[in-house]
C-alpha positions in Angstrom: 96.8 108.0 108.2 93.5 109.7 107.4 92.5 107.0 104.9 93.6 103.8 107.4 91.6 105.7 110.0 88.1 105.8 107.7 86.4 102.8 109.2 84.9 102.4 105.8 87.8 101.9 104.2 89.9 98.0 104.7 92.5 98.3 101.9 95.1 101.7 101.1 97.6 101.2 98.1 100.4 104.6 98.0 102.1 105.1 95.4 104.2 107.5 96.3 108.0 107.1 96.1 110.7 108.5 98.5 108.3 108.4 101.5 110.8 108.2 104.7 111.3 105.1 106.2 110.0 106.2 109.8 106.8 107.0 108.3 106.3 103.6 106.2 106.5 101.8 109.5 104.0 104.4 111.1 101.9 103.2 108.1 102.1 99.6 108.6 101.4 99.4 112.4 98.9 102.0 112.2 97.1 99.1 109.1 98.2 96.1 111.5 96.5 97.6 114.5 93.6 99.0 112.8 93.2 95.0 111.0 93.4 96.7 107.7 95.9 96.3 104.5 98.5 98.9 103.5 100.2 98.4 100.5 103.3 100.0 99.4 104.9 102.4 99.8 106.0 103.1 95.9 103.4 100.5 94.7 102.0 100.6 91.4 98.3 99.4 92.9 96.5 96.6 92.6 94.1 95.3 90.0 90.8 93.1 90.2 89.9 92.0 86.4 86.7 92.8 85.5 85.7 94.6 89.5 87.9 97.8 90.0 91.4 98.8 90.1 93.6 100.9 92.8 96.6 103.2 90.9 97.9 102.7 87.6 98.5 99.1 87.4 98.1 97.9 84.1 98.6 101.0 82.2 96.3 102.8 79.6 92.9 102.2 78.7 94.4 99.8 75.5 96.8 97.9 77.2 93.4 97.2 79.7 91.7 95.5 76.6 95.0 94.1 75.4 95.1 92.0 78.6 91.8 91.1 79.1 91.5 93.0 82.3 87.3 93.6 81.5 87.3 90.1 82.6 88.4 87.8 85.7 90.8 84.4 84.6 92.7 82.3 87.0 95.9 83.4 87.5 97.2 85.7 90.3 100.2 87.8 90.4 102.4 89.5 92.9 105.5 91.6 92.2 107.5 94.3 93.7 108.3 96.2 90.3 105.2 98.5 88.4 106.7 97.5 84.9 107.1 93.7 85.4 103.7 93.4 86.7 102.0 94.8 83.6 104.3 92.4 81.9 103.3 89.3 83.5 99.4 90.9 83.5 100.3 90.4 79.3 102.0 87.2 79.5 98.8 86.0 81.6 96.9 87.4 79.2 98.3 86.1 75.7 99.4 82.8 76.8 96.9 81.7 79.6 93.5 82.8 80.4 94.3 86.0 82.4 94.4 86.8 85.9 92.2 87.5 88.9 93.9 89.8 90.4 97.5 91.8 90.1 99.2 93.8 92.9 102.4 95.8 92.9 103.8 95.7 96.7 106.5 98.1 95.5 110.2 97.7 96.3 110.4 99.7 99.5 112.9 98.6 102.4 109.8 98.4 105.1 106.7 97.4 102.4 103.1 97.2 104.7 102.2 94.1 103.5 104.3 91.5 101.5 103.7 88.5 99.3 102.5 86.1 102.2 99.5 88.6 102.7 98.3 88.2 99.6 99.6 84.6 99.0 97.1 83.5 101.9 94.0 85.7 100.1 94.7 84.0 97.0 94.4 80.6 98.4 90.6 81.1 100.2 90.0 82.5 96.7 88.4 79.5 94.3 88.6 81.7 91.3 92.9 81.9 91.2 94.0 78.7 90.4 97.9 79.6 90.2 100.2 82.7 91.3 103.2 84.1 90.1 105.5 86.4 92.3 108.7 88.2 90.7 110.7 89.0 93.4 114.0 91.3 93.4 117.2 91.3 95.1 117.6 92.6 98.5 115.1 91.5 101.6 113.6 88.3 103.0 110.2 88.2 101.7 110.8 85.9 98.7 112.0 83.4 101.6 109.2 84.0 103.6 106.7 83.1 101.0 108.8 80.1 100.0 108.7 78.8 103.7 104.3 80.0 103.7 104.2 77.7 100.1 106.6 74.7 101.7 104.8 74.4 105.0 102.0 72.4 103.7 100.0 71.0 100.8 98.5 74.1 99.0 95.6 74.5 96.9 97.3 77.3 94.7 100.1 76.7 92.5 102.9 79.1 92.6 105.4 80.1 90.0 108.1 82.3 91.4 111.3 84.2 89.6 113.8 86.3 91.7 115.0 89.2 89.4 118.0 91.0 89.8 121.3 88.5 90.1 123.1 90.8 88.5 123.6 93.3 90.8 125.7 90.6 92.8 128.6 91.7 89.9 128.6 95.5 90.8 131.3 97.0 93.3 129.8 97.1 96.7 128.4 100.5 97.4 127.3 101.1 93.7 123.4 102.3 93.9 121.0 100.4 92.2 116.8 100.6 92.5 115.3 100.0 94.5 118.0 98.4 96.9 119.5 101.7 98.5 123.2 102.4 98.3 123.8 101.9 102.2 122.4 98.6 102.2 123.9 96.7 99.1 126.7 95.5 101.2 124.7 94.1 103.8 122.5 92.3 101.2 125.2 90.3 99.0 124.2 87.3 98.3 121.3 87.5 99.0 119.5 87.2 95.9 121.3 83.9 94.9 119.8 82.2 98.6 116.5 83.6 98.1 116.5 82.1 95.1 117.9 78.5 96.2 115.1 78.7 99.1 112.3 79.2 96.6 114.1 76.1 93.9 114.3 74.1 96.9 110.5 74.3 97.7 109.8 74.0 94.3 111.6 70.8 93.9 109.9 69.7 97.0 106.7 70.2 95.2 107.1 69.4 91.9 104.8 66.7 91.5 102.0 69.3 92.5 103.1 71.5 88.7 102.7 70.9 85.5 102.9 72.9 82.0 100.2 74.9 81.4 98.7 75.1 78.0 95.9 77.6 77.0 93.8 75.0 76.1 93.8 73.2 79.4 93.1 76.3 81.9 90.1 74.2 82.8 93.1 71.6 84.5 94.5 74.4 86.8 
């Protein structure tokens, strides 16, 4: 609360896991009335290549240089897990021309800010030619930034993956993270329609994508 209420600060990223649900929502309509961003809870941060970075996204000082993150490319990327975003930051970086920015939202029932937040950033941003979101079982904001994508012709591209089908063969009631025990049953099948909504978009579009080469960034 002290940070959202600095009138110098616009953006806060926590980190920290296990924070009570009551207060996450505090946290995001404290950030919604003040006009500012909260992201997470249990978010691994957010990365700008080349500008700054907020948490531990991206990992140690080698992996930095390992993905090119001294410099800005053109790819951005969204997820709610810490480990699969320094993946993709890799992937980007190995097989493209790197990104622009990285956030972790975390995987939090009540997260302050979701994928369309960032989504509509990344599309008044000229430098990120292409997102990726990974998205995870449980929740409605892969379907929400399939619907943002689908309502009209968008400059970005977006490349999206929903993780986690595999929980769907687990007795209900089994815990898995970061989808709490009490609300697996009332999230079943969810993962599969959240990831028909986003195929269904993407079949919409797909005259808009193409493969994408290292040597024809410049195409994005």
């Amino acid at each position: 609360m002290e940070a959202l209420a600095d009138p110098k600060i616009k953006l806060v990223s926590m980190i920290t896991e296990g924070v009570p649900e009551k207060d996450s929502k505090r946290l995001s309509l404290e950030a919604k009335k003040l006009g500012k961003v909260f992201n997470g809870p249990s978010a691994i941060g957010i990365i700008s290549a080349g500008e700054c970075r907020l948490g531990v996204i991206g990992g140690a000082f080698d992996n930095l240089i390992l993905s090119k993150l001294h410099r800005p490319g053109s790819f951005g990327v969204i997820t709610k897990s810490g480990g699969l975003s320094n993946e993709i930051i890799w992937i980007c970086s190995q097989f493209a021309d790197g990104i622009t920015t990285a956030i972790g939202i975390g995987g939090d029932a009540y997260p302050g800010s979701d994928y369309v937040t960032y989504l509509e950033m990344f599309e008044k941003d000229p430098q990120t030619k292409a997102v990726i979101i990974v998205g995870e079982m449980g929740g409605d904001l892969e379907e929400r930034a399939a619907e943002w994508f689908g309502e009209k012709k968008r400059r970005i591209k977006l490349i999206a993956v929903v993780s986690g089908y595999c929980q769907e063969q687990l007795p209900e009631g089994d815990e898995v993270r970061p989808c709490r025990r009490e609300r697996r049953t009332a999230r079943r099948g969810l993962g599969p329609k959240q990831g028909r909504r986003l195929e269904e978009i993407g079949r919409y579009r797909a005259g808009d994508l193409r493969r994408t080469r290292p040597d024809d960034q410049a195409g994005l």
